[in-house]
SEZARO-232040 format. One line per field, with one value per residue (C-alpha): residue in three letters; residue number from 1; chain; y, x, z. Coordinates in nm, 4 decimals. Layout:
<tikes>
residu	(Ala	...)
num	(NUM	...)
chaine	(A	...)
v	(Y	...)
u	(X	...)
w	(Z	...)
</tikes>
This chain:
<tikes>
residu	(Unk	Unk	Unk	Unk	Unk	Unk	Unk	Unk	Unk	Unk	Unk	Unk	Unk	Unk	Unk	Unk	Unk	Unk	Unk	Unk	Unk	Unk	Unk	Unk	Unk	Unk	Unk	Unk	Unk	Unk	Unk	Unk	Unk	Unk	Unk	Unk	Unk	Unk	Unk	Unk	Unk	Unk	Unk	Unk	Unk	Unk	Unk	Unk	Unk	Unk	Unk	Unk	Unk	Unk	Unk	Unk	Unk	Unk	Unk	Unk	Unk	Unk	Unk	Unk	Unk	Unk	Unk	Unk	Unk	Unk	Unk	Unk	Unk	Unk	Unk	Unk	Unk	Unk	Unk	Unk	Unk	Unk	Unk	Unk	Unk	Unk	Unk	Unk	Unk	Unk	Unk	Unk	Unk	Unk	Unk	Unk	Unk	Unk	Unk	Unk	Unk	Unk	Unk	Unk	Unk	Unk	Unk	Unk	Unk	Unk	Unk	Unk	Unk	Unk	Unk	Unk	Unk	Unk	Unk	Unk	Unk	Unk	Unk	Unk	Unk	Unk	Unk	Unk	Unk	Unk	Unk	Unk	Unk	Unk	Unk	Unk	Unk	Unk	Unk	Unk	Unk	Unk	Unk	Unk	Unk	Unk	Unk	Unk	Unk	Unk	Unk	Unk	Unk	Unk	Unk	Unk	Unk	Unk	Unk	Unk	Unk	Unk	Unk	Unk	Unk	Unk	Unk	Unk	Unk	Unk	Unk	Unk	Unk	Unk	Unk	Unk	Unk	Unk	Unk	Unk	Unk	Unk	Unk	Unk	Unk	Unk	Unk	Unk	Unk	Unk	Unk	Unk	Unk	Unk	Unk	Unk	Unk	Unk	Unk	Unk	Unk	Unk	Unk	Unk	Unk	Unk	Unk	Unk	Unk	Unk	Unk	Unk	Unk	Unk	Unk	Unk	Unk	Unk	Unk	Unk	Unk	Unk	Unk	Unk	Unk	Unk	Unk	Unk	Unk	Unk	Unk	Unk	Unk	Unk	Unk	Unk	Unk	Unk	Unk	Unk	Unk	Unk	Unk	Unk	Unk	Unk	Unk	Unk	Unk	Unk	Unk	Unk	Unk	Unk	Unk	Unk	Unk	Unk	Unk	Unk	Unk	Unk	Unk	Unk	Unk	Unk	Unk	Unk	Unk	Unk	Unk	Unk	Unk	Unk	Unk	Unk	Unk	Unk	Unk	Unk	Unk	Unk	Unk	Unk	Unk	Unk	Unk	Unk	Unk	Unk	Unk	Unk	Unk	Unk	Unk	Unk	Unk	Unk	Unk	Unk	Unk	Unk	Unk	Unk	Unk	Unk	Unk	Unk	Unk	Unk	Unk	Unk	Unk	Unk	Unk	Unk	Unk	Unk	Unk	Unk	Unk	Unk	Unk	Unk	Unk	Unk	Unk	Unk	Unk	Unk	Unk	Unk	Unk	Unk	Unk	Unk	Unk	Unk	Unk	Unk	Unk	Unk	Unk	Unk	Unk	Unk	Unk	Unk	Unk	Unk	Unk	Unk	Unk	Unk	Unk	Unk	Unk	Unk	Unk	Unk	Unk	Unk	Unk	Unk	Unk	Unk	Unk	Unk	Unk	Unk	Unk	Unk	Unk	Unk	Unk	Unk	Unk	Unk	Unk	Unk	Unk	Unk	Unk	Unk	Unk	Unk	Unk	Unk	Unk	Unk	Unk	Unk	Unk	Unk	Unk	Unk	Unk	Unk	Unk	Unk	Unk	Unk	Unk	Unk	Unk)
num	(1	2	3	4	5	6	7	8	9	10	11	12	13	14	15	16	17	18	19	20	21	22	23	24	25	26	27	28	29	30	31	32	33	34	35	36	37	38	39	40	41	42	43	44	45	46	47	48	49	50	51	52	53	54	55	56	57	58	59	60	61	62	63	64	65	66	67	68	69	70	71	72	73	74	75	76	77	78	79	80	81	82	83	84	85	86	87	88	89	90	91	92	93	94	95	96	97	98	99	100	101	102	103	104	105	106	107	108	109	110	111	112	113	114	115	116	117	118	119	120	121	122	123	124	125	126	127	128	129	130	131	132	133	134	135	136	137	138	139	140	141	142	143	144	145	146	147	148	149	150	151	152	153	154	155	156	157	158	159	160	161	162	163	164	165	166	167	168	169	170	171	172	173	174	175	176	177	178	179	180	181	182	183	184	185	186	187	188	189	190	191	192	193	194	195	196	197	198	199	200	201	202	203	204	205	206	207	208	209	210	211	212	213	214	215	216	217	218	219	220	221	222	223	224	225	226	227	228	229	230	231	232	233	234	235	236	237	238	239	240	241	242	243	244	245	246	247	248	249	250	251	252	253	254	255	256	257	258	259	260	261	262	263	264	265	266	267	268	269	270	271	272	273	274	275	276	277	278	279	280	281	282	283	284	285	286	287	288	289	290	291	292	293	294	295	296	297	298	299	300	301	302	303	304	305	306	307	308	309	310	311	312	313	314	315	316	317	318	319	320	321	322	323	324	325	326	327	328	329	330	331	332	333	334	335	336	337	338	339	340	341	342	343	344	345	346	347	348	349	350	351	352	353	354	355	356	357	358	359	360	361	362	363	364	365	366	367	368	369	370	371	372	373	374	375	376	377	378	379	380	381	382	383	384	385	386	387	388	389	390	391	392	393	394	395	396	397	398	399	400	401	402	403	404	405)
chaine	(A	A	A	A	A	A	A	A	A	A	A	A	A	A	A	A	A	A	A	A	A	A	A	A	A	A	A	A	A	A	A	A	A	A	A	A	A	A	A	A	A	A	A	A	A	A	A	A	A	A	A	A	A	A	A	A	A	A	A	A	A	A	A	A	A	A	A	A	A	A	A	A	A	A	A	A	A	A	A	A	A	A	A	A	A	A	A	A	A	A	A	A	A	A	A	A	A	A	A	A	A	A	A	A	A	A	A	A	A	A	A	A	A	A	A	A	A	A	A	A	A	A	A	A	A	A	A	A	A	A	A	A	A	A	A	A	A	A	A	A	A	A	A	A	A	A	A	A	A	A	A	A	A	A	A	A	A	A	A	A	A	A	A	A	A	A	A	A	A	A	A	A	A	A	A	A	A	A	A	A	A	A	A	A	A	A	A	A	A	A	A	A	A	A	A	A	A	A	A	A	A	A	A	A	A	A	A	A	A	A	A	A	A	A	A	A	A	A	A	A	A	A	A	A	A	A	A	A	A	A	A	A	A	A	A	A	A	A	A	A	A	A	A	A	A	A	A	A	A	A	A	A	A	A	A	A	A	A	A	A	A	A	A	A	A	A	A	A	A	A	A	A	A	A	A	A	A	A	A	A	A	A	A	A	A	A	A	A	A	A	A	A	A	A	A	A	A	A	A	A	A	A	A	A	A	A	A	A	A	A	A	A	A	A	A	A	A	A	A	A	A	A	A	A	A	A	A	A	A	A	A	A	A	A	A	A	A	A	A	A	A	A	A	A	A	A	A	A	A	A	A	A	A	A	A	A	A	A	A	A	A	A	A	A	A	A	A	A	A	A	A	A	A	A	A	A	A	A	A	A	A	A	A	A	A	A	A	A	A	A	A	A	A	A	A	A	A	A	A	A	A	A	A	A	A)
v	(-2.2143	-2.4186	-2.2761	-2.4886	-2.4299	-2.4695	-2.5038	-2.3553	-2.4283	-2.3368	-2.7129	-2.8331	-2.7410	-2.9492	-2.8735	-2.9623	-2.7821	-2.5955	-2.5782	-2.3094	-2.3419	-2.1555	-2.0786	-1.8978	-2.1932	-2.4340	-2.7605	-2.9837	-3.0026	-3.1920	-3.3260	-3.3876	-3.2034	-3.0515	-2.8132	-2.5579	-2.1957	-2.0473	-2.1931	-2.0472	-1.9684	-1.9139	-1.9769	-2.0293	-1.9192	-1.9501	-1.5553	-1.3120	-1.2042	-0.8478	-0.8396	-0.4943	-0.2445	0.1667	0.2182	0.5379	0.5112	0.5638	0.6782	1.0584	1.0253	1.2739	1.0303	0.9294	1.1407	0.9493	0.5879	0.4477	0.0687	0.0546	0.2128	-0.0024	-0.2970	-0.2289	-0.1150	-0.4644	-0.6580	-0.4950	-0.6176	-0.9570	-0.9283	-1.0955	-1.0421	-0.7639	-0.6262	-0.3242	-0.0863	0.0907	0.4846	0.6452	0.9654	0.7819	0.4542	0.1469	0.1195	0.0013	-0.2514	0.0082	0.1850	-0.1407	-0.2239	0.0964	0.0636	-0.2683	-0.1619	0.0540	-0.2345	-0.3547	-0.1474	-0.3488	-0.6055	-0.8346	-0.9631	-0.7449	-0.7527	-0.4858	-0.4587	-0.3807	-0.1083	-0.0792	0.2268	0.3750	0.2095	0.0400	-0.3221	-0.6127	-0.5977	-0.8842	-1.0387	-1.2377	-0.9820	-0.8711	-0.6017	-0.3398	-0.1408	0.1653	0.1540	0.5693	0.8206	0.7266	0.8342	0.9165	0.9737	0.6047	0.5471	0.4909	0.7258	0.4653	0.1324	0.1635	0.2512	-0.0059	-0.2788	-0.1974	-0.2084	-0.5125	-0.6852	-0.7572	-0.8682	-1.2425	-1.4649	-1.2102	-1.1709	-0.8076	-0.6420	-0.4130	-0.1139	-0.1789	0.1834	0.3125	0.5847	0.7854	0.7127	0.8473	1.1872	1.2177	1.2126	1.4376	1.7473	1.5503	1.7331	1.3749	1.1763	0.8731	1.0104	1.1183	0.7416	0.5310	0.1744	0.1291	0.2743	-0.0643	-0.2802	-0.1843	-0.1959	-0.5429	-0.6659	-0.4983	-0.6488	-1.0262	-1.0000	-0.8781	-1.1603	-1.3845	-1.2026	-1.1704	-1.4818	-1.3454	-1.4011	-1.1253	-0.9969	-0.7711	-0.5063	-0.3762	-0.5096	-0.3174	-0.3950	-0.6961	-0.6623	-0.7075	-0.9867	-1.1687	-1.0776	-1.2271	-1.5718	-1.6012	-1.5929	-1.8378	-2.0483	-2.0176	-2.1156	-1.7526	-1.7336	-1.4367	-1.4031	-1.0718	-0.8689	-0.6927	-0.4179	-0.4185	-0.0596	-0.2428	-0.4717	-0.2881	0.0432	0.1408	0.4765	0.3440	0.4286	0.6929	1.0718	1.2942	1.4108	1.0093	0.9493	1.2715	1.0833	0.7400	0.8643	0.5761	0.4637	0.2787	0.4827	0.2722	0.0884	0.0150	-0.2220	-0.4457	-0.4499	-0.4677	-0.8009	-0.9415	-0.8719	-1.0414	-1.3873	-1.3785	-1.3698	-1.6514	-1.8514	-1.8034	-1.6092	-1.3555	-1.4923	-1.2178	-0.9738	-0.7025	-0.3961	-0.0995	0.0247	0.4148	0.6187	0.9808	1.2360	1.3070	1.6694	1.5282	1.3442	1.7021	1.7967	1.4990	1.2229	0.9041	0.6250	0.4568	0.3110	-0.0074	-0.2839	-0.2118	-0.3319	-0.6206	-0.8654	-0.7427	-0.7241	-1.0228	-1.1735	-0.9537	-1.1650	-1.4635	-1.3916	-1.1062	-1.2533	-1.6200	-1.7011	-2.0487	-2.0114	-2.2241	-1.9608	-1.6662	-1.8966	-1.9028	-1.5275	-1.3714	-1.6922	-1.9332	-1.7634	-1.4707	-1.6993	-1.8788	-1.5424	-1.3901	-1.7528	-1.7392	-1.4536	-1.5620	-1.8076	-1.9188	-2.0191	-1.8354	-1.9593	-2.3077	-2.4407	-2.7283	-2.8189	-2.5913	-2.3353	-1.9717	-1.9890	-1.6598	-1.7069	-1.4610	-1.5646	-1.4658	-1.4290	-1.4169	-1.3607	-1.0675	-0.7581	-0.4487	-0.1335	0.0865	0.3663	0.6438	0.6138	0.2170	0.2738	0.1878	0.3688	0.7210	0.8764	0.8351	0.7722	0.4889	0.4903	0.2478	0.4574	0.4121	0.0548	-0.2609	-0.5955	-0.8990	-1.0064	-0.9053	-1.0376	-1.1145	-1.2194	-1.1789	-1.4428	-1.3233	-1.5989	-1.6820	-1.3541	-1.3171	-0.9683	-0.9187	-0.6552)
u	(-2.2630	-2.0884	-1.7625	-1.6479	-1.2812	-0.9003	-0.8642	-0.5161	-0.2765	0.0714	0.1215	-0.1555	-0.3774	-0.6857	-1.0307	-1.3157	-1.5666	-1.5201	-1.8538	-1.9093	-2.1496	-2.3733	-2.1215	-1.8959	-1.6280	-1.4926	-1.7445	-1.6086	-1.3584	-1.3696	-1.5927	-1.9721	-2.0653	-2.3513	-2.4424	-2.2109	-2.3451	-2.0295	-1.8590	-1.4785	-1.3022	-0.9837	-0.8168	-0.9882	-0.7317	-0.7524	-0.8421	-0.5677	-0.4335	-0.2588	0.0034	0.0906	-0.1801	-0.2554	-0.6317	-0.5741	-0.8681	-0.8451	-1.0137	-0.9006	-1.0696	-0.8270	-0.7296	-1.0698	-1.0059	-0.7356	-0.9533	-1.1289	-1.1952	-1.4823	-1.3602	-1.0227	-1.2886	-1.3931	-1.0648	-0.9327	-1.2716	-1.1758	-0.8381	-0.9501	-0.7950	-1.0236	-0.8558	-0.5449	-0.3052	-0.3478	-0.0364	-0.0009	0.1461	-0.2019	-0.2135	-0.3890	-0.1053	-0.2384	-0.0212	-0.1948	-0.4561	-0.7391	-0.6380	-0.5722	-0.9641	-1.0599	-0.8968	-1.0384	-1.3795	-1.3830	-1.2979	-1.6674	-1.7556	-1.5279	-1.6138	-1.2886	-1.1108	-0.8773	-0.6124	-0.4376	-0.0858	-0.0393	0.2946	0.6487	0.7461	1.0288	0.9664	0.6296	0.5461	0.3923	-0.0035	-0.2166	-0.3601	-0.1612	-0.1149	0.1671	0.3366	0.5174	0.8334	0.9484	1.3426	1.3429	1.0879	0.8297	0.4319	0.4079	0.5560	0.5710	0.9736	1.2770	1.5872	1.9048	1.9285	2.0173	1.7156	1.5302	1.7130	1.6342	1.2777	1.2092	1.4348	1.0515	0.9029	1.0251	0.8137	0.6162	0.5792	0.7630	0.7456	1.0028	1.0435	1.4348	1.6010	1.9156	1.7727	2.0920	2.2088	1.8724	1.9403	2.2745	2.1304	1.8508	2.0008	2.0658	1.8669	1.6684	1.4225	1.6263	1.9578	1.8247	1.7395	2.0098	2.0188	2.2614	1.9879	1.8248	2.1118	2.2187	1.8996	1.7992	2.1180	2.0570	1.6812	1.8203	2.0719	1.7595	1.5982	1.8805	1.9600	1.6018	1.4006	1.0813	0.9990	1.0668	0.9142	1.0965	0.8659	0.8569	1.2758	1.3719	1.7542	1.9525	2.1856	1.8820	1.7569	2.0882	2.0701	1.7833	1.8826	2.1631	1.9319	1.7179	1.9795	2.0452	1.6871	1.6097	1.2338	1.2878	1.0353	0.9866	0.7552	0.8112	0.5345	0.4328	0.6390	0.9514	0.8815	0.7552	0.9055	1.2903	1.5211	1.6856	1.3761	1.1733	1.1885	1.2722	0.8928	0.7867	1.0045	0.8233	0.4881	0.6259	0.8031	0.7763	0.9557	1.2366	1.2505	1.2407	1.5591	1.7709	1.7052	1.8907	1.7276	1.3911	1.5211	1.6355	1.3629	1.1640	1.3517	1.3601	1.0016	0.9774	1.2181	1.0570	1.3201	1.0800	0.7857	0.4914	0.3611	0.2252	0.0851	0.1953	-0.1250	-0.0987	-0.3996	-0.2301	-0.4119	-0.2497	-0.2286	-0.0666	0.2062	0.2810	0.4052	0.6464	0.4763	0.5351	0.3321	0.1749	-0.2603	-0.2406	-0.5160	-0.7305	-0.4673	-0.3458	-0.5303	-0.3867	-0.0958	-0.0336	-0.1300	0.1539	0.3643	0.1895	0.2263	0.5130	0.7815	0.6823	0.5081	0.2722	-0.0153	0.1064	0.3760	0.0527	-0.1100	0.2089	0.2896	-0.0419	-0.2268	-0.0565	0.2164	0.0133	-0.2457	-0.0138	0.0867	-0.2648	-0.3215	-0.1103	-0.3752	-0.7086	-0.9457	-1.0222	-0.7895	-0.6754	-0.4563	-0.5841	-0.8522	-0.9175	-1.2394	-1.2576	-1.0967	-1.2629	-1.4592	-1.3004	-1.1762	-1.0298	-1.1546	-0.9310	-0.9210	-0.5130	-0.6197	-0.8973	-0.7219	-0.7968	-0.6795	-0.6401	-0.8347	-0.9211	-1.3396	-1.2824	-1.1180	-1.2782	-0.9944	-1.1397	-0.7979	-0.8976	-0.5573	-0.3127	0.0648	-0.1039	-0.3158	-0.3116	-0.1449	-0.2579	-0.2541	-0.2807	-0.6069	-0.8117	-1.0071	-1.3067	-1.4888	-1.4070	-1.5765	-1.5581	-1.7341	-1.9293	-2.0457	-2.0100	-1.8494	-1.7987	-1.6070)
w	(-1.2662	-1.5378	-1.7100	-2.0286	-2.1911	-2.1302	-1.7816	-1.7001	-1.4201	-1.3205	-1.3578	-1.5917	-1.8978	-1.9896	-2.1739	-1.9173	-1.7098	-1.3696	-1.1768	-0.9097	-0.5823	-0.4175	-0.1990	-0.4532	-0.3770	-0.6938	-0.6437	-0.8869	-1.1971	-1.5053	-1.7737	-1.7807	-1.5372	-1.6567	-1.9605	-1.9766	-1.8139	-2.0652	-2.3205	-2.3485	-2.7090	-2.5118	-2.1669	-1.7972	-1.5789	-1.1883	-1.0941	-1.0868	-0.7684	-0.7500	-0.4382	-0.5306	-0.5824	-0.3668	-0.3519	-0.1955	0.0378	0.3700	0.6600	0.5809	0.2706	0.1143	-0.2041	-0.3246	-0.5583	-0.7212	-0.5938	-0.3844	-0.2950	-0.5408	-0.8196	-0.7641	-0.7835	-1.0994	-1.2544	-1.1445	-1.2898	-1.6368	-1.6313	-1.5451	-1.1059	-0.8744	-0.5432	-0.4643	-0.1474	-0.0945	0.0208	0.3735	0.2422	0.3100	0.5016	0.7880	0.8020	0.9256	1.2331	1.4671	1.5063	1.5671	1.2545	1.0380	1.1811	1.0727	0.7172	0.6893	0.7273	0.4213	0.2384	0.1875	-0.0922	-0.3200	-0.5745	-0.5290	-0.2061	-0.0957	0.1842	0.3436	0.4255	0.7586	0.7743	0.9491	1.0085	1.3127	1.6421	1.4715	1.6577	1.5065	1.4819	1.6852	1.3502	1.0832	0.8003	0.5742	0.6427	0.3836	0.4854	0.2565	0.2922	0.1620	0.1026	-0.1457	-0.1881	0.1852	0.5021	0.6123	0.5514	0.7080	0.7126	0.7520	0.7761	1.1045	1.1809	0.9777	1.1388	1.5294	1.4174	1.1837	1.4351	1.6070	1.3268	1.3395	1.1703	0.9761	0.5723	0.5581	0.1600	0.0659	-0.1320	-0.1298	-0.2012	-0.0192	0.1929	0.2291	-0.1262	-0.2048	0.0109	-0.1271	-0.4737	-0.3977	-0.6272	-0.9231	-1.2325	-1.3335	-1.1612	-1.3039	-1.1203	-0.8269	-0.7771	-0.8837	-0.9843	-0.6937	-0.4507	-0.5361	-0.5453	-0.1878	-0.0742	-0.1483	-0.0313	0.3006	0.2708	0.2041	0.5114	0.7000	0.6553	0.7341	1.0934	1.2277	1.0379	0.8943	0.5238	0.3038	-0.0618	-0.2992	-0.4307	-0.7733	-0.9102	-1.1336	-1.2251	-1.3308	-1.0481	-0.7511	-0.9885	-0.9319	-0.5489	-0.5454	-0.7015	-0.5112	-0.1691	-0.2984	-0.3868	0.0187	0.0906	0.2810	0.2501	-0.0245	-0.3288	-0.5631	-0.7395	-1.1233	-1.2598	-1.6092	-1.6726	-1.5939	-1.8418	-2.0897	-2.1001	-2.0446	-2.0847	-2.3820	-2.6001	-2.4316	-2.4325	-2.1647	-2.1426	-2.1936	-1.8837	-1.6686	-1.7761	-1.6886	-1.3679	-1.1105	-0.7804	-0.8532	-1.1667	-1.5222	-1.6501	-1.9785	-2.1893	-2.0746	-1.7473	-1.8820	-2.1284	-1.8308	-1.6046	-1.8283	-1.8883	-1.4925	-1.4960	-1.7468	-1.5565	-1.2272	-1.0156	-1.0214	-0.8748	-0.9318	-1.2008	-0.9725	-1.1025	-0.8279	-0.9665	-0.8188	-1.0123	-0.9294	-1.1745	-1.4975	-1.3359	-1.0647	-1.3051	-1.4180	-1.1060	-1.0396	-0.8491	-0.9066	-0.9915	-1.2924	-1.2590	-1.4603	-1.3049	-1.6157	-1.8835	-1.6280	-1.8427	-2.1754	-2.0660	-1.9609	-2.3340	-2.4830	-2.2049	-2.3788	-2.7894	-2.7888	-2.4902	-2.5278	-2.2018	-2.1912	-2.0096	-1.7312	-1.6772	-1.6989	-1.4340	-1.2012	-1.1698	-1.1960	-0.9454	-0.7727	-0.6709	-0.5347	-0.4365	-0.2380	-0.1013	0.0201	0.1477	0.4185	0.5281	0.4288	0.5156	0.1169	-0.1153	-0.4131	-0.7146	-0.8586	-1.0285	-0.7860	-0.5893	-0.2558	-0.3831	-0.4447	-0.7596	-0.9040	-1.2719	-1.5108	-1.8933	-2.1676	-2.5392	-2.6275	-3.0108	-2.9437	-3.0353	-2.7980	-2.8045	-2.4686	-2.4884	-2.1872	-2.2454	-2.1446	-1.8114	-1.4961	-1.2560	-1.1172	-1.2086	-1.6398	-1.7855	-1.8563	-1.9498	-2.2228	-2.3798	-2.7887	-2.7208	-2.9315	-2.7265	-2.8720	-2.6565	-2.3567	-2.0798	-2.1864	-1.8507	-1.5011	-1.2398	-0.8641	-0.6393	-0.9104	-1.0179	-1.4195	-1.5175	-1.8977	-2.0120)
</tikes>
């Protein structure tokens, strides 16, 4: 199979041809290498990889209402996502390596890669395979969290040399808070900020490499910097409703709707989230796709589905914030690629020979606007819905396979 366009990335762009094997692997790049199987009007990017996404599945089975791995598949085709992590905070946690197995084995019904992330929870140990592992510093979606940080620290304390993700809020800021009248005040900005400081000196005391899920404020952002600048092995994660929405411009029932863990910021925080993006302090635009029921968002969960519009989205990065596609093919595939490759016997992120022959195709000029009768998630909604991007993905390729959407 014979792809023809602009090649894109993180550190080049060219027009040439990317062939694909039998074997679903990248065989060759460049020019003349055949007639084309697709000719491209607009940009071949390596295939988006997702570090952040909750297909609900589990061996329980009592989420497949919301998803399951298949219907996750095809929510991520649409938006253009070839290969995701999937999070731990199912009722059944993956603990243990019997119950990761178990997990794992569900996986096969999916149309993209996926890998799970194994999870730390009170007195947890590290499993025998080489996974990553997620940690919830306060109560989330779940039961899987931690109460102090105390607590947290006796247990990662055995998890040198792992990857550990972290959903960095203050646990007993959190239960101190827990009366306030507003989702946004019962989970304070400073939640977060002491959080990820506590997460960054983690890292420093015990040696394992750490990622900073969904950031949400300008003060982690600098927290962040600041340990890189130190070398710690620290990287971070920002979701498209952090970028896109903020309090500043929202209603009080727009912000029940929108309700998320860490809740959404000012405007500020969102402006600044995004030049850190651009600039690379933030290394990865995940989704924290979480398809609760738009019943369910009624009642106060949190959690917004978004792997559909991932592909859209990421071309309002492109013609609305002023993103090149090099800096598209950097947060949404060779940074995560280089993440899920510490894990996985292919490799994800480039367009190179040997590498997996996934691609996600995209038109940055074909208008598309979200609508609910489009989307492939089993939960039917999207904080999106009625919003015109500026283009779409056009094709998805997983292993070779063509998708169109």
């Amino acid at each position: 199979m014979i792809f023809e366009g602009k090649i894109v990335n993180h550190d080049s762009q060219t027009y040439g041809q990317v062939k694909i094997g039998g074997d679903g692997l990248i065989e060759a790049v460049g020019e003349n290498l055949g007639t084309a199987d697709l000719e491209i009007p607009g940009f071949i990017f390596p295939g988006f990889v997702d570090v952040h996404v909750h297909a609900r599945e589990d061996a329980s089975g009592s989420q497949n209402y919301k998803e399951d791995f298949r219907t996750m598949s095809e929510a991520a085709i649409h938006g253009g996502v070839v290969a995701v992590c999937d999070m731990p905070n199912n009722k059944v946690v993956p603990v243990s390596d019997e119950l990761y197995e178990a997990k794992q084995a569900l996986t096969t019904s999916s149309l993209v890669d996926i890998l799970l992330y194994g999870a730390i929870v009170p007195g947890s140990k590290p499993l025998k395979q080489n996974i990553p592992y997620k940690v919830y510093m306060g109560p989330s979606v779940g039961n899987a969290f931690f109460s102090s940080f105390a607590e947290l620290a006796e247990t990662v304390s055995d998890y040198r040399g792992c990857s550990v993700s972290f959903h960095c809020e203050d646990p007993e800021l959190l239960a101190a808070r827990e009366k306030e009248s507003t989702h946004e005040t019962r989970r304070p900005r400073g939640a977060e900020i002491s959080a990820v400081k506590v997460a960054c000196d983690l890292v420093e005391r015990y040696g394992f490499s750490a990622k900073i899920s969904h950031i949400s404020t300008v003060e982690a952002v600098e927290i962040v910097a600041a340990a890189k600048a130190k070398n710690l092995p620290i990287t971070c994660e920002v979701a498209p409703h952090h970028l896109y929405f903020d309090t500043d411009s929202l209603t009080a029932d727009q912000l029940r709707l929108l309700q998320v863990n860490p809740p959404l910021r000012t405007k500020r925080d969102r402006q600044a989230l995004i030049s850190a993006l651009k600039d690379g302090v933030i290394d990865y635009l995940a989704s924290d796709h979480a398809p609760h029921t738009r019943e369910e968002k009624k009642q106060g969960i949190s959690g917004l589905p978004h792997l559909d519009t991932y592909g859209s989205f990421i071309t309002w990065l492109m013609v609305e914030q002023g993103f090149t596609a090099r800096d598209i093919a950097r947060i949404s595939a060779f940074n995560p690629g280089n993440f899920i490759n510490e894990f996985t016997e292919n490799k994800f992120g480039r367009i190179e020979a040997g590498f997996v022959g996934s691609l996600s195709i995209v038109d940055p000029d074909s208008e598309i606007t979200v609508r609910r009768e489009d989307l492939k998630t089993k939960c039917a909604w999207s904080p999106f819905e009625g919003v015109r991007f500026p283009g779409r993905v056009t094709h998805t390729v997983v292993r070779g396979k063509i998708y169109e959407n």
